[in-house]
VEXTI-492775 format. One record per atom (N, C-alpha, C): x negated, y, z; atom name; residue in one letter. Coordinates in steps of 0.05 Angstrom, whole numbers, plus 32768, in hexadecimal, padded with zeros to 4 digits. Atoms other than C-alpha are relative to their C-alpha. Layout:
<recs>
<<X,Y,Z>,"CA","A">;
...
</recs>
This chain:
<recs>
<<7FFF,8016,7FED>,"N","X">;
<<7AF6,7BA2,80CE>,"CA","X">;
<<800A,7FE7,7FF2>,"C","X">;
<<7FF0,8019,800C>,"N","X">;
<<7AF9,7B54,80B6>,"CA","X">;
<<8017,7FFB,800D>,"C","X">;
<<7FE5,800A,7FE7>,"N","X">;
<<7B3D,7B36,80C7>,"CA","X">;
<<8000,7FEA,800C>,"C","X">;
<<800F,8011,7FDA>,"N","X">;
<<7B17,7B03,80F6>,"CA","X">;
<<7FF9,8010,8014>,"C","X">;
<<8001,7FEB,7FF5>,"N","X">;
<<7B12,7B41,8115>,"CA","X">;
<<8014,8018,800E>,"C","X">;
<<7FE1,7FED,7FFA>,"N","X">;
<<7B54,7B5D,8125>,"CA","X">;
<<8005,7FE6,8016>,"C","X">;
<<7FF9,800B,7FE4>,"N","X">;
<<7B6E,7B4C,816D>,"CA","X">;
<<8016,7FE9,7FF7>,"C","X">;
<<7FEF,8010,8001>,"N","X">;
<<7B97,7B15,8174>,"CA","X">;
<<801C,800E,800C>,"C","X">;
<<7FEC,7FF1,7FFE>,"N","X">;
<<7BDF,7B33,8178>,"CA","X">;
<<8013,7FEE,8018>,"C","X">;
<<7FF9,8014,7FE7>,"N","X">;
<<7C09,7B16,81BE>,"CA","X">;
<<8019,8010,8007>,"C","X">;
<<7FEC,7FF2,7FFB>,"N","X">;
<<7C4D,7B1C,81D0>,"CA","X">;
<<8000,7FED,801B>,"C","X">;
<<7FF6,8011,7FDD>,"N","X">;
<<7C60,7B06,8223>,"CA","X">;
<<8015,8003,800B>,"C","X">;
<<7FD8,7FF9,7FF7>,"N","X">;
<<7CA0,7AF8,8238>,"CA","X">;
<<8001,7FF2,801C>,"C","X">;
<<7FF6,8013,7FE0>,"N","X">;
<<7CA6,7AE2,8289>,"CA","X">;
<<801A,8018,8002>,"C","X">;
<<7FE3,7FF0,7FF5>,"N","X">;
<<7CE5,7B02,82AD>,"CA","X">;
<<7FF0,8005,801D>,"C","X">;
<<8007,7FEE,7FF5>,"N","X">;
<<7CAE,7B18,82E0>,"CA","X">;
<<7FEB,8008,7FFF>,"C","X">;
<<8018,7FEB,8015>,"N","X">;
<<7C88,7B54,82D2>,"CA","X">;
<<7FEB,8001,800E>,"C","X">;
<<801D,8005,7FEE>,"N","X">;
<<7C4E,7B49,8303>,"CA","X">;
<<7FF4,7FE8,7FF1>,"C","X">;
<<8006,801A,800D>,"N","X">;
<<7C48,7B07,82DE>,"CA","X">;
<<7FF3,8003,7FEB>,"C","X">;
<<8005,7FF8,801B>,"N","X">;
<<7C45,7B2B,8298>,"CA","X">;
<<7FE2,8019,7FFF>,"C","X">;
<<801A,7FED,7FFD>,"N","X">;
<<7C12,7B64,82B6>,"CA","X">;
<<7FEC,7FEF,8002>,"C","X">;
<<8017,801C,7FF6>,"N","X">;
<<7BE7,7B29,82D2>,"CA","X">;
<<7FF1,7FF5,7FE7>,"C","X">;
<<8002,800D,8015>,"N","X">;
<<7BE5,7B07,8293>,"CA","X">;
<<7FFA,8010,7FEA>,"C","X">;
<<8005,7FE2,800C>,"N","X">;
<<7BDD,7B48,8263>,"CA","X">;
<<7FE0,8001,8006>,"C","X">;
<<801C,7FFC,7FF6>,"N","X">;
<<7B9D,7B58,8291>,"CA","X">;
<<7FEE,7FE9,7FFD>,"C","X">;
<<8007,8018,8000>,"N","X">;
<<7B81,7B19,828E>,"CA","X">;
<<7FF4,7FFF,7FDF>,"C","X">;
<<8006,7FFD,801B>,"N","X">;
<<7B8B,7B14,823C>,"CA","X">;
<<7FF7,8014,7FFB>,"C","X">;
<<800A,7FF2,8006>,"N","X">;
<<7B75,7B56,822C>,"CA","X">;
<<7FE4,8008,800A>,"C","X">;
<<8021,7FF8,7FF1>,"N","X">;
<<7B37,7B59,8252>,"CA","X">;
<<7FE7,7FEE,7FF0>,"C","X">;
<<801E,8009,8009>,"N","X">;
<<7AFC,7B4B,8223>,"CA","X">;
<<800C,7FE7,7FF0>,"C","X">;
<<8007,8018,8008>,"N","X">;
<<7B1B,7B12,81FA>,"CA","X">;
<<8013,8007,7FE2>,"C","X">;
<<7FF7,7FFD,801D>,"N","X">;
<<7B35,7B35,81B2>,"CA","X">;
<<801E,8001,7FFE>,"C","X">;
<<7FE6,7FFF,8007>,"N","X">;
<<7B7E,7B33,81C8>,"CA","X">;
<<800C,801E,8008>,"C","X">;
<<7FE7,7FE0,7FFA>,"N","X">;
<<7BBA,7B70,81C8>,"CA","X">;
<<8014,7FE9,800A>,"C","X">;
<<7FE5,8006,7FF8>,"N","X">;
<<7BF6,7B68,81EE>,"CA","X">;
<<8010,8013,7FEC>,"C","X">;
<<7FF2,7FE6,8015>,"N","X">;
<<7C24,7B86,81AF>,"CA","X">;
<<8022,800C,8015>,"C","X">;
<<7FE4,8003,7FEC>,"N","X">;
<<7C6A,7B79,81E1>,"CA","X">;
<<7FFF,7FF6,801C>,"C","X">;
<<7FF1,8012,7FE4>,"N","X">;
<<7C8A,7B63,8224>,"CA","X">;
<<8017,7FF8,7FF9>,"C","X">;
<<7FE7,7FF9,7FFB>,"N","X">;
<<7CC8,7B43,822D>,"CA","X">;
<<8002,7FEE,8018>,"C","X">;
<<7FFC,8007,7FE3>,"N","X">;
<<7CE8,7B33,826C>,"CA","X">;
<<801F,7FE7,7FFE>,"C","X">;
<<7FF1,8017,8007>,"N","X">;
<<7D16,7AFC,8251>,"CA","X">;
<<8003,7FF9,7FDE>,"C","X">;
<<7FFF,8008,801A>,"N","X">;
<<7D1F,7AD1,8216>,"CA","X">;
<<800E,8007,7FE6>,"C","X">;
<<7FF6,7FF6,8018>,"N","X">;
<<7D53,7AF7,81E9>,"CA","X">;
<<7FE6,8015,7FF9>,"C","X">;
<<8017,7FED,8005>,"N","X">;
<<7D25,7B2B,81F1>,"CA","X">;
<<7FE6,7FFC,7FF0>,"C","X">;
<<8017,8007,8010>,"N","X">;
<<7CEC,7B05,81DC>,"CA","X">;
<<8003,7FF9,7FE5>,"C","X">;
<<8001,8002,8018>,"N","X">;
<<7D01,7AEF,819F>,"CA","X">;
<<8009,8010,7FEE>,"C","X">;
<<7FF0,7FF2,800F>,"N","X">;
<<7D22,7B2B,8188>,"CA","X">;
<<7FDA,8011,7FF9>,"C","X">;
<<801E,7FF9,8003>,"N","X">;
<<7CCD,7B45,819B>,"CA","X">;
<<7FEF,7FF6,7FED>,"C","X">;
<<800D,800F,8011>,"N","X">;
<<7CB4,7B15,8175>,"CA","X">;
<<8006,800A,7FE1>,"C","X">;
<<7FEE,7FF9,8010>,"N","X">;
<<7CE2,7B1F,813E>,"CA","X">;
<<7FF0,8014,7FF2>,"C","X">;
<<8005,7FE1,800F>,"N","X">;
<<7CD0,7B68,8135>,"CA","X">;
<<7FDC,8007,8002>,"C","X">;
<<801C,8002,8006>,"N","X">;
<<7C7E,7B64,8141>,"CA","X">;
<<7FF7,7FF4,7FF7>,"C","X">;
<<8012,8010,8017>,"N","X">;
<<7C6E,7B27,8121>,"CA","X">;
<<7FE7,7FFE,8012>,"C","X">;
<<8015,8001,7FEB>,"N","X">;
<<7C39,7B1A,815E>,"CA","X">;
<<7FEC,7FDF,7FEB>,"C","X">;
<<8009,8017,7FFC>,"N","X">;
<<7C05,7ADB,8153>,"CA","X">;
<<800B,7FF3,8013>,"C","X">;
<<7FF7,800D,7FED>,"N","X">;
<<7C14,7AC2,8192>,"CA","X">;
<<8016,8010,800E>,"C","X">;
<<7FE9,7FF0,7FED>,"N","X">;
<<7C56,7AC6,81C4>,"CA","X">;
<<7FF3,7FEC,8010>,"C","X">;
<<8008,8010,7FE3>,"N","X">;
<<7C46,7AAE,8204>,"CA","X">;
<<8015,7FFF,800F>,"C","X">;
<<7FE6,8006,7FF7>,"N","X">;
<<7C89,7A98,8222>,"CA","X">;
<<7FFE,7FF4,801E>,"C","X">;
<<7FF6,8011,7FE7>,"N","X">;
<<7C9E,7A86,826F>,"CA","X">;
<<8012,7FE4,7FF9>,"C","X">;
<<7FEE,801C,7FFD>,"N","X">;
<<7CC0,7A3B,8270>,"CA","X">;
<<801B,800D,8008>,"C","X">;
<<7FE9,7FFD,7FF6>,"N","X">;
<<7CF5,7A5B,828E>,"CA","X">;
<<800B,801C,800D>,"C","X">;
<<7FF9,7FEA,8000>,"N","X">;
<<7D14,7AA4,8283>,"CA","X">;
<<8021,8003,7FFF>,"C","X">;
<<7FDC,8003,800B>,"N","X">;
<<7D61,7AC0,8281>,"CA","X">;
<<7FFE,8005,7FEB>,"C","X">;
<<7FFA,7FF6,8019>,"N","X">;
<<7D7C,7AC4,8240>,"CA","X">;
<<8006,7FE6,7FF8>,"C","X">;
<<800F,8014,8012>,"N","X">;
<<7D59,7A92,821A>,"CA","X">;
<<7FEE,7FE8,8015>,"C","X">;
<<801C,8006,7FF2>,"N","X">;
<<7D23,7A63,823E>,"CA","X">;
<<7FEA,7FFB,7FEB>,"C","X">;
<<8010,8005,8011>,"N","X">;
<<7CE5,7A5A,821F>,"CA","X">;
<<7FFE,7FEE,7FF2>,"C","X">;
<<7FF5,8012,8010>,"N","X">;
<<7CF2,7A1C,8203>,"CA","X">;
<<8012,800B,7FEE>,"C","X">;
<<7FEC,7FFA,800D>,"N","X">;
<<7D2E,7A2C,81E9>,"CA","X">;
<<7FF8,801F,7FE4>,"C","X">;
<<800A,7FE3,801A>,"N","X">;
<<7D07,7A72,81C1>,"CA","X">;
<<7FF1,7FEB,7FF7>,"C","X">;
<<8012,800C,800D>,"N","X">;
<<7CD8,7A40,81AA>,"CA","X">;
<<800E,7FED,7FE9>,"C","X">;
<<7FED,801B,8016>,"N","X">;
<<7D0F,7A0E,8184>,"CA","X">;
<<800D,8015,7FEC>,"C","X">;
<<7FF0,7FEB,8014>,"N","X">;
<<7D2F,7A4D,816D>,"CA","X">;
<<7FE9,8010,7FED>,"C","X">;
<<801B,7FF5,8018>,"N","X">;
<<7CEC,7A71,814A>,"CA","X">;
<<7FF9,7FEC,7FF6>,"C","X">;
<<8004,8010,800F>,"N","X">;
<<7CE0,7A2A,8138>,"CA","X">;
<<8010,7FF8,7FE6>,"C","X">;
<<7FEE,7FFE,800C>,"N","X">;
<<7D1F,7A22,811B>,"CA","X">;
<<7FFE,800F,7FE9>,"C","X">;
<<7FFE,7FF3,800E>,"N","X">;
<<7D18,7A5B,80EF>,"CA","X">;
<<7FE4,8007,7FF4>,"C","X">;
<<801D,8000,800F>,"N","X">;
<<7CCC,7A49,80DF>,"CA","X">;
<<7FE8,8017,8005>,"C","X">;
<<8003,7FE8,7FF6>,"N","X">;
<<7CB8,7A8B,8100>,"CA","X">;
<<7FE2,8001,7FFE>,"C","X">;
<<8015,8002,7FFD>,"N","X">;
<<7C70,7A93,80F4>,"CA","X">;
<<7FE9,8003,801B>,"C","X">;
<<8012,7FFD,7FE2>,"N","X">;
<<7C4D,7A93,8143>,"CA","X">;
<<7FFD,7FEF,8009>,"C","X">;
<<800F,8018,7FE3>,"N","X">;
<<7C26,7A70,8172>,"CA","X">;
<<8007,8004,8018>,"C","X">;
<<7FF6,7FFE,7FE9>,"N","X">;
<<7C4B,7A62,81AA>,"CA","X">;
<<7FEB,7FEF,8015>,"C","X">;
<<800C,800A,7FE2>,"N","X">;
<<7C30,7A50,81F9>,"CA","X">;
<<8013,800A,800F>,"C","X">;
<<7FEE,8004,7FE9>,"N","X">;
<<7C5D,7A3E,8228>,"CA","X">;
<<7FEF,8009,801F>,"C","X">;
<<800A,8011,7FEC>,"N","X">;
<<7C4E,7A4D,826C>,"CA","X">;
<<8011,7FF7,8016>,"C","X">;
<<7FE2,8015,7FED>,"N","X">;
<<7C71,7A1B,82A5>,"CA","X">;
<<7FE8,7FF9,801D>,"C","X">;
<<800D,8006,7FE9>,"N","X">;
<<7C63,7A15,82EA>,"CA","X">;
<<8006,7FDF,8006>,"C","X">;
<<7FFD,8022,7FF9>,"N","X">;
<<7C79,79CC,82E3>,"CA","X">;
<<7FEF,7FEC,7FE9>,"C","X">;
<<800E,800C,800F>,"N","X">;
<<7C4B,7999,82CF>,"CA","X">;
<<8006,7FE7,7FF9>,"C","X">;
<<7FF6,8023,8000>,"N","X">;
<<7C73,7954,82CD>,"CA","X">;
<<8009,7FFE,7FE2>,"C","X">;
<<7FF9,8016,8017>,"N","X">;
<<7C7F,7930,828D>,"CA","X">;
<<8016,8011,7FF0>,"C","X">;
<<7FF0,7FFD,8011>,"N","X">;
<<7CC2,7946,8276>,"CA","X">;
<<8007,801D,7FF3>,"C","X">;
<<8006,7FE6,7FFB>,"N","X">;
<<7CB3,798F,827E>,"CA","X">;
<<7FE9,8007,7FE1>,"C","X">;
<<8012,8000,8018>,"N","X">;
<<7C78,7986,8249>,"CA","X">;
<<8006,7FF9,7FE8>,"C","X">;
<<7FF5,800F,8017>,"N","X">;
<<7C98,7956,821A>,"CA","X">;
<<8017,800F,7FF8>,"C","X">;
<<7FEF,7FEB,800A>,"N","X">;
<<7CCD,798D,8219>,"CA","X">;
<<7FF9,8019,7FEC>,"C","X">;
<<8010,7FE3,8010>,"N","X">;
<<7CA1,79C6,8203>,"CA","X">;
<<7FF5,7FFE,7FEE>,"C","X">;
<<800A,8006,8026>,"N","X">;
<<7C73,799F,81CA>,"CA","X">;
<<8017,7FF8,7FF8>,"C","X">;
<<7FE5,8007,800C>,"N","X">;
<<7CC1,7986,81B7>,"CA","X">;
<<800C,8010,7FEF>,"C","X">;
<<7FF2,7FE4,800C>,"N","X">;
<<7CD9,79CD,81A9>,"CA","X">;
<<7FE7,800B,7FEC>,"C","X">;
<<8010,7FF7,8013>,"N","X">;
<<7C9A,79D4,8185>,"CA","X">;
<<7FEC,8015,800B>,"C","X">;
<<801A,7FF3,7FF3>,"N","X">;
<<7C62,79FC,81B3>,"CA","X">;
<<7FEA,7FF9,7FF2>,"C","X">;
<<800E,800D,8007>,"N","X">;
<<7C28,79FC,819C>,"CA","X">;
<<7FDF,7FF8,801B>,"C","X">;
<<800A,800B,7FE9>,"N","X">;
<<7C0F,79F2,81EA>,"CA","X">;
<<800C,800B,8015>,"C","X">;
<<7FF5,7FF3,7FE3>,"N","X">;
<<7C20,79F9,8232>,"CA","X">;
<<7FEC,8004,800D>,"C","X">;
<<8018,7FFA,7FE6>,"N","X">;
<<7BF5,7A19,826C>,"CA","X">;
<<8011,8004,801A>,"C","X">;
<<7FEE,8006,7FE5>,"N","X">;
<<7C07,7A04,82B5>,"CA","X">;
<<7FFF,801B,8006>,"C","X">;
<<800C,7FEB,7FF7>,"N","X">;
<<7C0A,7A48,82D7>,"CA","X">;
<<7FFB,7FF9,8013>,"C","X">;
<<801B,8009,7FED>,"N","X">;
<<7BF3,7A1F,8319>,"CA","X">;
<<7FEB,8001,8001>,"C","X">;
<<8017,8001,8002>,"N","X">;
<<7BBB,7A12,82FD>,"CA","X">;
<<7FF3,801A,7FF0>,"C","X">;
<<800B,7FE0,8015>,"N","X">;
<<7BAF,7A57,82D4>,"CA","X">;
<<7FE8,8008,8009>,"C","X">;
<<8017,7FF3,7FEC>,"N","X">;
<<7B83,7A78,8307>,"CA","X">;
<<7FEB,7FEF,8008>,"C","X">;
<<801A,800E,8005>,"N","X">;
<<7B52,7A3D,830F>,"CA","X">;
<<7FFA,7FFE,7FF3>,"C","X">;
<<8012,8000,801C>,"N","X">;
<<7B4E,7A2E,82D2>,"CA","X">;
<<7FEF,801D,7FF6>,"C","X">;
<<8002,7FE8,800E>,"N","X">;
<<7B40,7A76,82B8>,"CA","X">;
<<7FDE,8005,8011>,"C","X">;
<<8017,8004,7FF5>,"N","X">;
<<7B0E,7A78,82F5>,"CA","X">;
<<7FE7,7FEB,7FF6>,"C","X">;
<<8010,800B,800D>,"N","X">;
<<7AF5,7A3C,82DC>,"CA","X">;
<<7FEE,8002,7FEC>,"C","X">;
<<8006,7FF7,8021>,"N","X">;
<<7AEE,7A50,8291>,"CA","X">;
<<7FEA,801A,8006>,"C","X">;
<<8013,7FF3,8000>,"N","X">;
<<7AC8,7A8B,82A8>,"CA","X">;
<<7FE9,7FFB,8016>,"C","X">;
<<8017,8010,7FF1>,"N","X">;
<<7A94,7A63,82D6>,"CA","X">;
<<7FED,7FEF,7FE7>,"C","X">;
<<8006,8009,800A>,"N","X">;
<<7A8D,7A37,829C>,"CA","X">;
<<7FEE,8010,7FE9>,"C","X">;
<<8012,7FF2,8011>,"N","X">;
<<7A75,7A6B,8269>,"CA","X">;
<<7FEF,8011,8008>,"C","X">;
<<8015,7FEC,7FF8>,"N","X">;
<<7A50,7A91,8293>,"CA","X">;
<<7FE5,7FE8,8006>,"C","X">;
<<8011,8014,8004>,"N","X">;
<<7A2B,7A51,829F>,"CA","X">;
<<7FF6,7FF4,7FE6>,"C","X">;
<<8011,8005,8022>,"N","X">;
<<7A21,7A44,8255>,"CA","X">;
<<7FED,800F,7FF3>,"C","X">;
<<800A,7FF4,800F>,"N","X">;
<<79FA,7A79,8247>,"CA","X">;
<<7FDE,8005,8009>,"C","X">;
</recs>
């Protein structure tokens, strides 16, 4: 197997687990990704991270422990090799400028998750 070919590796940290099942199902269905972890707050997540070495963590804005932000300044901090995505149910200004600050390398509203996603698959089914 080429290694353009190996799943994209995903670690998800919300503090609720209907949130993290949701999101799991969603990524793993037909689009090359593994969920390697869960964690259900931010020490957690970075201790996950830590020990899998994921491509991506997919972080809640706002978990106990740690908040997502705050894991994002700290794996930044220490140069941590992953692609972080925030996600935040808040979409105002200081909320954003917080999360590319700590060094994200994007945010996704989860308001908008479920249209968009709907969207995204209206759109490619229409492309073809």
């Amino acid at each position: 197997m080429a290694e353009t070919d190996q799943p994209i590796r995903v670690i998800l940290a919300d503090d609720h687990a209907v949130v993290r099942q949701g999101i799991r199902q969603f990524l793993e269905t037909g689009n090359n990704i593994t969920v390697v972890a869960e964690a259900s707050d931010g020490l957690e997540a970075v201790r996950l991270i830590r020990a899998h070495q994921p491509d991506v963590a997919v972080l809640d804005i706002q978990m106990p422990g740690q908040s997502g932000i705050e894991v994002t300044r700290a794996l930044r901090a220490e140069r941590f090799p992953v692609g972080i995505l925030i996600l935040t149910a808040f979409d105002d200004e200081p909320y954003i400028r917080a999360v590319l600050q700590a060094g994200a390398n994007g945010y996704v509203s989860v308001v908008s998750t479920f249209c968009t996603s709907r969207c995204s698959q209206h759109i490619v089914h229409t492309d073809r």
